[in-house]
Structures are given as structure tokens and as C-alpha cells.
TIVO-2410 file (N, C-alpha, C; in nm, 3 decimals):
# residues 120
REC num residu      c1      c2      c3 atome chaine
REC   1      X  -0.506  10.645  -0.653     N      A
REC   1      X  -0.389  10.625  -0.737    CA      A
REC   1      X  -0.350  10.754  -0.809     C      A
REC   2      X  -0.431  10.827  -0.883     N      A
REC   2      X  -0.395  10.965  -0.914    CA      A
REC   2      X  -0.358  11.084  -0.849     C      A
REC   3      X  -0.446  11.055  -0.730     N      A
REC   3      X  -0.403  11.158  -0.636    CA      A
REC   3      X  -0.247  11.130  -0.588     C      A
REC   4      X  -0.222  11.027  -0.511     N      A
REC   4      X  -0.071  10.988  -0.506    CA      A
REC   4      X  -0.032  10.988  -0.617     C      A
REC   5      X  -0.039  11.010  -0.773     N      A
REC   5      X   0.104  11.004  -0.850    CA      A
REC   5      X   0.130  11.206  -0.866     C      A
REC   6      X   0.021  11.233  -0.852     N      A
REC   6      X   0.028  11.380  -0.893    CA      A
REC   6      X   0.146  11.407  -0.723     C      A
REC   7      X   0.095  11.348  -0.622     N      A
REC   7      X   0.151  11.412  -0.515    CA      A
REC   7      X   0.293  11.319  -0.505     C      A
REC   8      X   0.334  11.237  -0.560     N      A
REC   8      X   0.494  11.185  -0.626    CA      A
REC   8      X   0.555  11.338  -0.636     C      A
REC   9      X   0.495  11.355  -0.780     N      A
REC   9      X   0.552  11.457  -0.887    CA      A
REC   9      X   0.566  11.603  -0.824     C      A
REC  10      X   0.469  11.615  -0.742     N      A
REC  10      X   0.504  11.743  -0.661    CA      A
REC  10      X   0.593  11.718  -0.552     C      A
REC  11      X   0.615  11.620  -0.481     N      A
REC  11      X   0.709  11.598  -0.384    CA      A
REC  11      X   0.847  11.582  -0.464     C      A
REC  12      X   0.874  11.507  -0.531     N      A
REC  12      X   0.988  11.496  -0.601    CA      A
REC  12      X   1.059  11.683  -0.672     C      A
REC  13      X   0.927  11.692  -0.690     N      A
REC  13      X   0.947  11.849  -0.711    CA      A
REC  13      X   1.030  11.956  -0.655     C      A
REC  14      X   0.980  11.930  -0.488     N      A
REC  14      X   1.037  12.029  -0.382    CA      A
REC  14      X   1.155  11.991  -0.332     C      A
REC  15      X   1.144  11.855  -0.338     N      A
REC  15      X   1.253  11.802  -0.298    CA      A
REC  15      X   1.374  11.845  -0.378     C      A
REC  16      X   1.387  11.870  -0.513     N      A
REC  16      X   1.478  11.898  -0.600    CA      A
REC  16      X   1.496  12.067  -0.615     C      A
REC  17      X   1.386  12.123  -0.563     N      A
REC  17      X   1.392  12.252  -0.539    CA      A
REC  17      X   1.449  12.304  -0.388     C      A
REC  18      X   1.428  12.222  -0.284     N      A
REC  18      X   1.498  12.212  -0.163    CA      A
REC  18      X   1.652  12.182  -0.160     C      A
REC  19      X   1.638  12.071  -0.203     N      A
REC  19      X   1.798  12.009  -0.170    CA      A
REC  19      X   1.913  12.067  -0.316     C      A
REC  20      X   1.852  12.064  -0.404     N      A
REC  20      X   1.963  12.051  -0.525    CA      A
REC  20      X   1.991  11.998  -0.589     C      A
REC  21      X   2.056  11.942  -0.692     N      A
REC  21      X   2.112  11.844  -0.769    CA      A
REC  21      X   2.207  11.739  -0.662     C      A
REC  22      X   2.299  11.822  -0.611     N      A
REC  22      X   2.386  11.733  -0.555    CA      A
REC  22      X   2.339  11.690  -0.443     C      A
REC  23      X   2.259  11.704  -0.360     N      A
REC  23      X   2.181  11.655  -0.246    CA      A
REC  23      X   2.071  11.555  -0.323     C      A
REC  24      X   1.996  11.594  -0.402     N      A
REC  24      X   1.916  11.482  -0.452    CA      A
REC  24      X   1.934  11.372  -0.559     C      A
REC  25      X   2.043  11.390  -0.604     N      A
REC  25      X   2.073  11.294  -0.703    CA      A
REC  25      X   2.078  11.132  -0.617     C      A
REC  26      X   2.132  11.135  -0.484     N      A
REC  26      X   2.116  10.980  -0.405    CA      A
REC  26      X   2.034  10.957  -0.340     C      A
REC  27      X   1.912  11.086  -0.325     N      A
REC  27      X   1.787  11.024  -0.269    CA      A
REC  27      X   1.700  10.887  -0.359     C      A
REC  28      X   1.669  10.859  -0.244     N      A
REC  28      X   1.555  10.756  -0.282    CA      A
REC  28      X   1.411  10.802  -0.272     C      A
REC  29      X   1.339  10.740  -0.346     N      A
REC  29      X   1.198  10.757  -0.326    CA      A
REC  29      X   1.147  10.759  -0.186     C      A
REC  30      X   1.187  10.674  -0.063     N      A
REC  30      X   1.132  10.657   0.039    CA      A
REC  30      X   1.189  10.777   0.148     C      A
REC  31      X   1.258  10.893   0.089     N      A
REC  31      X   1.366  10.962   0.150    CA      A
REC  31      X   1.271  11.133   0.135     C      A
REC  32      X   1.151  11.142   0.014     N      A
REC  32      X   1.129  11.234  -0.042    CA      A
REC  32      X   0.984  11.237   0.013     C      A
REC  33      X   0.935  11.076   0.012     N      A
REC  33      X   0.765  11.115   0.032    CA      A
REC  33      X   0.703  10.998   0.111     C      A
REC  34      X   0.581  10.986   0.181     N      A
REC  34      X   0.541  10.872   0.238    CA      A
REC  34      X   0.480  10.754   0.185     C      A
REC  35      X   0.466  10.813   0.042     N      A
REC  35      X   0.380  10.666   0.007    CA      A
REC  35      X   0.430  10.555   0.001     C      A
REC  36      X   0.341  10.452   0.027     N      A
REC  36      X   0.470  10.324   0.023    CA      A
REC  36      X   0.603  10.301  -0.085     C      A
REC  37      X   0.651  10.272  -0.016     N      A
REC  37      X   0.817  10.252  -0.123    CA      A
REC  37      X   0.830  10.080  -0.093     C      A
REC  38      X   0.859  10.002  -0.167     N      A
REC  38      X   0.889   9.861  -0.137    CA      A
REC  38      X   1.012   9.858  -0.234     C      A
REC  39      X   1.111   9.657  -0.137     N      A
REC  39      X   1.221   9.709  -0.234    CA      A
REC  39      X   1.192   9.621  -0.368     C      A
REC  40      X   1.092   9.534  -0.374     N      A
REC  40      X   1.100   9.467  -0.463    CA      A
REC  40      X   0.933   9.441  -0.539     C      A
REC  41      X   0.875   9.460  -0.672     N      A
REC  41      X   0.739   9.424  -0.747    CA      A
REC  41      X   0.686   9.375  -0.658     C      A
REC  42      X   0.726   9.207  -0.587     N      A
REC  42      X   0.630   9.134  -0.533    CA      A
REC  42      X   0.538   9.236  -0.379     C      A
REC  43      X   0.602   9.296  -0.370     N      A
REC  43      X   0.627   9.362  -0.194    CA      A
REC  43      X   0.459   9.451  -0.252     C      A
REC  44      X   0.456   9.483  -0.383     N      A
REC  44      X   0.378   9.584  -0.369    CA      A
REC  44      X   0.226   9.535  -0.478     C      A
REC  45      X   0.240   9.340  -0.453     N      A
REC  45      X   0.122   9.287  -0.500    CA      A
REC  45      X   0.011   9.357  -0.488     C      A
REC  46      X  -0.126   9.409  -0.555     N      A
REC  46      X  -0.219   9.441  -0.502    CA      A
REC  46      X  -0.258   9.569  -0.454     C      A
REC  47      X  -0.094   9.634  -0.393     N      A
REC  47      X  -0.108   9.757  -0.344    CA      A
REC  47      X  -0.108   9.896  -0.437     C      A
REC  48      X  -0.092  10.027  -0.381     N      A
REC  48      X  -0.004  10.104  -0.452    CA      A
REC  48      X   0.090  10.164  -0.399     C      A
REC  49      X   0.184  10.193  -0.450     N      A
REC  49      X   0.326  10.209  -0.436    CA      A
REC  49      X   0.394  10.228  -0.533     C      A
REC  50      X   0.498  10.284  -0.482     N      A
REC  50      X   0.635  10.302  -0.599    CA      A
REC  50      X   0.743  10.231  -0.548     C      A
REC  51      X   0.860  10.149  -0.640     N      A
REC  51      X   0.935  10.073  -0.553    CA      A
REC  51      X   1.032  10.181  -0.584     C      A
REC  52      X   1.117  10.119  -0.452     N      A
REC  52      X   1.236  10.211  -0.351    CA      A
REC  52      X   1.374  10.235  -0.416     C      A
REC  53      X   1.337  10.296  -0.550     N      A
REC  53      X   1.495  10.335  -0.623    CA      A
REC  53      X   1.563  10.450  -0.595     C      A
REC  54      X   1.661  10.470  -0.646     N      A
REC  54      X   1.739  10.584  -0.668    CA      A
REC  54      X   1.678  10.669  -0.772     C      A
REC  55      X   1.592  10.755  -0.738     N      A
REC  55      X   1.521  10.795  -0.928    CA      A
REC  55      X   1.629  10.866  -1.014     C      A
REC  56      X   1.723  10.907  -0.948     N      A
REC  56      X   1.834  10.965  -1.100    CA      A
REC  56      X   1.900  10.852  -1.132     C      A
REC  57      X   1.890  10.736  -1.075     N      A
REC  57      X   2.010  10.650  -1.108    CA      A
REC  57      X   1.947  10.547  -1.207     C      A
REC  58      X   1.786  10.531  -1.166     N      A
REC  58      X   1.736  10.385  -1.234    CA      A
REC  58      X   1.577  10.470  -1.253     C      A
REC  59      X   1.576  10.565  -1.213     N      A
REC  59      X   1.410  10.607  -1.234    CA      A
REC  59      X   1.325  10.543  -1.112     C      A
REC  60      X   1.162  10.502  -1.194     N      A
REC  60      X   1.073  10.489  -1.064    CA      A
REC  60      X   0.931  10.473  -1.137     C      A
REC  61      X   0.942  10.350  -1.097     N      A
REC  61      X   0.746  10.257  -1.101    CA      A
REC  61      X   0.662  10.321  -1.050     C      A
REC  62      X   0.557  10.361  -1.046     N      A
REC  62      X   0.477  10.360  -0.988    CA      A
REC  62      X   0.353  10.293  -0.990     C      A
REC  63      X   0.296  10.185  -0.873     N      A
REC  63      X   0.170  10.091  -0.881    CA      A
REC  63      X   0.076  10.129  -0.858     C      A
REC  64      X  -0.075  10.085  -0.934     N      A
REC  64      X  -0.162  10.134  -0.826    CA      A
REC  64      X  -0.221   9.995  -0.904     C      A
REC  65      X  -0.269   9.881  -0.744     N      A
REC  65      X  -0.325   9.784  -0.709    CA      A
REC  65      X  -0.237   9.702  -0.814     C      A
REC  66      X  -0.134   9.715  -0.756     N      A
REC  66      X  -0.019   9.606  -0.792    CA      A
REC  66      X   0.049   9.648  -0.955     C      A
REC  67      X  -0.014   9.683  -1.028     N      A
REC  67      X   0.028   9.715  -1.139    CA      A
REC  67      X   0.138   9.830  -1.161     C      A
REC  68      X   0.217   9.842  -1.276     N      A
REC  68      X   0.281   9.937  -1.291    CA      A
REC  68      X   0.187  10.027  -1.384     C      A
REC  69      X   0.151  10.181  -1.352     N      A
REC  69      X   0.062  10.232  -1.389    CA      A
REC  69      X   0.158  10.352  -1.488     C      A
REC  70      X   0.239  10.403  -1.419     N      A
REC  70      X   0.311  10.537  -1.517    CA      A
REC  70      X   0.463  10.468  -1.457     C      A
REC  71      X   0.559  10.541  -1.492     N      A
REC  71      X   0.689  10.571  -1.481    CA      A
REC  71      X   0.762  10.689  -1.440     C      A
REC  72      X   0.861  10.722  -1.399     N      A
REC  72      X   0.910  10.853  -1.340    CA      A
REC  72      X   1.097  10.835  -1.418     C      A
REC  73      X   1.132  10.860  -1.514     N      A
REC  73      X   1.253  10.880  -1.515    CA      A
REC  73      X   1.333  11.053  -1.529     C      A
REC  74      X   1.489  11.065  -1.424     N      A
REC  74      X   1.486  11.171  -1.408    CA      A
REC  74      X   1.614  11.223  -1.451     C      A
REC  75      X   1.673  11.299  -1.587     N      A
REC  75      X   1.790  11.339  -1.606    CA      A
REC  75      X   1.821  11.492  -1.562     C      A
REC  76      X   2.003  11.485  -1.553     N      A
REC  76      X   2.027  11.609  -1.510    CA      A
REC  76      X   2.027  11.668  -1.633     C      A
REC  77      X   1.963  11.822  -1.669     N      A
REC  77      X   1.992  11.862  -1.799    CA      A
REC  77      X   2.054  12.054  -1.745     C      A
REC  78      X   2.185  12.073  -1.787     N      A
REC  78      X   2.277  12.180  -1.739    CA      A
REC  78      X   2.251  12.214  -1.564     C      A
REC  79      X   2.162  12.294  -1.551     N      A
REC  79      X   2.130  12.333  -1.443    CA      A
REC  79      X   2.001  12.298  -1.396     C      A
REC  80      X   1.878  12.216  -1.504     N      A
REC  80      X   1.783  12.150  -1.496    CA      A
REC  80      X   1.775  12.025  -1.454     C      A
REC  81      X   1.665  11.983  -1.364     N      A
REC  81      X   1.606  11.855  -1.388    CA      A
REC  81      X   1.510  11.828  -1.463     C      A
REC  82      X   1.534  11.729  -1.550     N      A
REC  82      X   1.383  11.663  -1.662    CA      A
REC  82      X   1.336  11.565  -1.615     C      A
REC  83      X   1.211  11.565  -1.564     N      A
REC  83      X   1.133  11.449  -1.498    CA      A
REC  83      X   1.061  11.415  -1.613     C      A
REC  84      X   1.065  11.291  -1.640     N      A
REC  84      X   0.957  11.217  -1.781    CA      A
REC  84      X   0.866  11.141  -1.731     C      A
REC  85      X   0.773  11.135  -1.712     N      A
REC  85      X   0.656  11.079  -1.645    CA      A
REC  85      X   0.581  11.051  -1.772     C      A
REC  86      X   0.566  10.898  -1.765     N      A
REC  86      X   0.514  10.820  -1.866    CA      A
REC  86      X   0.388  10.686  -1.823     C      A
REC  87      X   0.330  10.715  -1.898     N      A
REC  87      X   0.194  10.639  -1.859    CA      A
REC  87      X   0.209  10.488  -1.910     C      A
REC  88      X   0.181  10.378  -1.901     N      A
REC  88      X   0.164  10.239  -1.923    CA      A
REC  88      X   0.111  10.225  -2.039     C      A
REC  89      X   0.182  10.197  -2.155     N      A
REC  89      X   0.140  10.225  -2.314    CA      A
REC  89      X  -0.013  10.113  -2.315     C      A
REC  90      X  -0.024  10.009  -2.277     N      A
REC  90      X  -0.140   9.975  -2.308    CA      A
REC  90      X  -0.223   9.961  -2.173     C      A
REC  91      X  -0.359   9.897  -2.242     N      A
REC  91      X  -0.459   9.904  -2.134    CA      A
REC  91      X  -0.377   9.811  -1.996     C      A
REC  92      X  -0.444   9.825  -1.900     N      A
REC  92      X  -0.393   9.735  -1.788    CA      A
REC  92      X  -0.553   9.602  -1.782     C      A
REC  93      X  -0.510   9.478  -1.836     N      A
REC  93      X  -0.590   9.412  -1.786    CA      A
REC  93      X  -0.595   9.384  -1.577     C      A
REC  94      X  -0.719   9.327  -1.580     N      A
REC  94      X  -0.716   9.244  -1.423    CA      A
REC  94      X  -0.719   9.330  -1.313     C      A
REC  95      X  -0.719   9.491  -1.389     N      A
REC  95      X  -0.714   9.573  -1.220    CA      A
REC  95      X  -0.794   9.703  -1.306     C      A
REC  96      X  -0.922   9.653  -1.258     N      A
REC  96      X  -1.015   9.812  -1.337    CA      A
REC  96      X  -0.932   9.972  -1.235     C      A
REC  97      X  -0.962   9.955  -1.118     N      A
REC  97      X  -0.879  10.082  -1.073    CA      A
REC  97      X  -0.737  10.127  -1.151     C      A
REC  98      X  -0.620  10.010  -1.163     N      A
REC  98      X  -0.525  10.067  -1.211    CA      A
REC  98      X  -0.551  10.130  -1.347     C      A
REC  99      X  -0.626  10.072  -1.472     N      A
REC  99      X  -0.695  10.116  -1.603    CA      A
REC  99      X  -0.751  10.233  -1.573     C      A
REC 100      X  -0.841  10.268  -1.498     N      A
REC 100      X  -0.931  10.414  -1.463    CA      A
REC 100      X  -0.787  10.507  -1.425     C      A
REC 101      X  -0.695  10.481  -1.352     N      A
REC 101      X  -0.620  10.533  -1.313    CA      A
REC 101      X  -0.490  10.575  -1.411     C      A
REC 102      X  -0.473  10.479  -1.518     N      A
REC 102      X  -0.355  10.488  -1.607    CA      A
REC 102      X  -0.418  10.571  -1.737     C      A
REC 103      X  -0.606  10.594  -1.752     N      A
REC 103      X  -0.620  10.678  -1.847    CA      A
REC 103      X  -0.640  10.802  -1.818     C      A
REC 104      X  -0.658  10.827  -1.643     N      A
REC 104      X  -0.700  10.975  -1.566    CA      A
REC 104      X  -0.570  11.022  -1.517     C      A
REC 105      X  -0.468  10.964  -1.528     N      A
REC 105      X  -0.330  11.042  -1.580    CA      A
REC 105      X  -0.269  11.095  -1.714     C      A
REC 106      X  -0.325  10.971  -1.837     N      A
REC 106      X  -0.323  11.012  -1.914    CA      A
REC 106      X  -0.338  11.169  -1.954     C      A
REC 107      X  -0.481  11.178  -1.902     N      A
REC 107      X  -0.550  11.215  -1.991    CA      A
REC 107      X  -0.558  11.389  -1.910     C      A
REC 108      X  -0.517  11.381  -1.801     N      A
REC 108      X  -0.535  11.499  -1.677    CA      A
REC 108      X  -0.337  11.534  -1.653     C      A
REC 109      X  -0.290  11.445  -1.641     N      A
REC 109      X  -0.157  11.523  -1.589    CA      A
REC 109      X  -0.057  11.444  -1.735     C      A
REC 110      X  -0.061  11.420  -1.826     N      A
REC 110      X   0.009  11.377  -1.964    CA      A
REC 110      X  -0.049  11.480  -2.077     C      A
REC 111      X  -0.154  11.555  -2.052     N      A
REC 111      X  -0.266  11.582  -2.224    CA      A
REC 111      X  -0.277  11.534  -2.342     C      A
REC 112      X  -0.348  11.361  -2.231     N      A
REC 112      X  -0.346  11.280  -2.380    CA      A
REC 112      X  -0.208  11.209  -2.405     C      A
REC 113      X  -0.086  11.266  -2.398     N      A
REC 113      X   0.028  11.247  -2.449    CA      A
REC 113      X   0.041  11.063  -2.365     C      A
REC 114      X   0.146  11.015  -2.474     N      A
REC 114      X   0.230  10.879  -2.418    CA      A
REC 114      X   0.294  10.905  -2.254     C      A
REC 115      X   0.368  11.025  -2.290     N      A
REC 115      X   0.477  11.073  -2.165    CA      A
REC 115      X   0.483  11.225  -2.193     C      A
REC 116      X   0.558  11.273  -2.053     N      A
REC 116      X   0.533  11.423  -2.071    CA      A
REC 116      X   0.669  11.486  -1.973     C      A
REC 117      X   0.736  11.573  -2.030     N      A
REC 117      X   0.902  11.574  -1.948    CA      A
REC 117      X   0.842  11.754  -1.862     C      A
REC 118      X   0.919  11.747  -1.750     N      A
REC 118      X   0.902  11.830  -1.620    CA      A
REC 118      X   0.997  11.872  -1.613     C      A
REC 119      X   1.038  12.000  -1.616     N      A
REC 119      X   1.168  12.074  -1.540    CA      A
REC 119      X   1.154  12.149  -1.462     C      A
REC 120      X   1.239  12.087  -1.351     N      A
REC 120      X   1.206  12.123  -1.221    CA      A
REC 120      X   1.299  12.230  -1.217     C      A
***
């Protein structure tokens, strides 16, 4: 689960460093990277995944073993992109991996922090 959110954040990365603002503003998640993309919560019971948005338009879940573990929302700022990548404010009951996983983001790609903004 950490390893795929770090490799989200770097794909989303290049992708915005590849294409541009105006090329990536209508990508979708499933357009940028391989990890599963589903279009809807239920699709990604159990699993991990991110479901299949527009991330400038609505942002972006990301699961690990069904849970929503962090968040990805992405504004245009002048000639910047601000990626806010935000961790799941409380513990995650019912899924020890997603919990191990929502405090080893915390705590490794947030420093500690709630959320933490990226300009790409």
C-alpha cells in the first residue's frame, strides 16, 4: 500500500511534467498509472486501488484493502500544480494493513503532518 501511494505521487508527477496542464487536467487516474482504478468504492472492496476520477476535477481516493487510506486533491496554481495528499484523519478500524499503512505515510511521505501540498 505505501509503495503504490508513493508510486501514485510520482506517476501523477511525470505525467504533469510530460503532458502539461492542458493535456492533464482530463486525465484520469487509469490514463497515468497501472494500479487498479475502479469506477465505483464497492469495485475496490478489500482491494487496493484508487477509484477512476478526473483528479483536477474531483481529486482521488486512494485504498489499501478496501479502505480509503490518504487522498490526492489537485489545483492549478499560476503555472503550478499543488498536489495535497492527505492521510485518513483517524485510525482505520477492521483492516490492520490499511492502519500500518495510513501511519507509514503519515509518518514517511506527510512528516507527521495531517496533509502535505506538492508542486509539481
Amino acid at each position: 500500500c505505501v509503495h503504490e501511494a508513493g508510486q501514485l505521487l510520482s506517476e501523477i508527477s511525470a505525467q504533469y511534467t510530460k503532458e502539461g496542464y492542458a493535456s492533464f487536467v482530463g486525465m484520469k487516474i487509469k490514463d497515468m498509472t497501472n494500479i487498479l482504478s475502479a469506477a465505483d468504492a464497492g469495485a475496490l472492496a478489500g482491494k487496493n486501488g484508487v477509484l477512476n476520477t478526473a483528479l483536477v476535477e474531483t481529486g482521488a481516493d486512494y485504498y489499501c484493502d478496501g479502505k480509503v487510506v490518504i487522498t490526492f486533491d489537485g489545483v492549478q496554481a499560476g503555472a503550478d500544480y499543488n498536489l495535497t495528499v492527505t492521510v485518513a484523519a483517524a485510525a482505520i478500524a477492521g483492516s490492520p494493513a490499511a492502519e500500518q499503512a495510513r501511519q507509514t505515510i503519515k509518518k514517511d511521505m506527510l512528516s507527521d503532518a495531517a496533509n502535505k501540498v506538492y508542486s509539481l
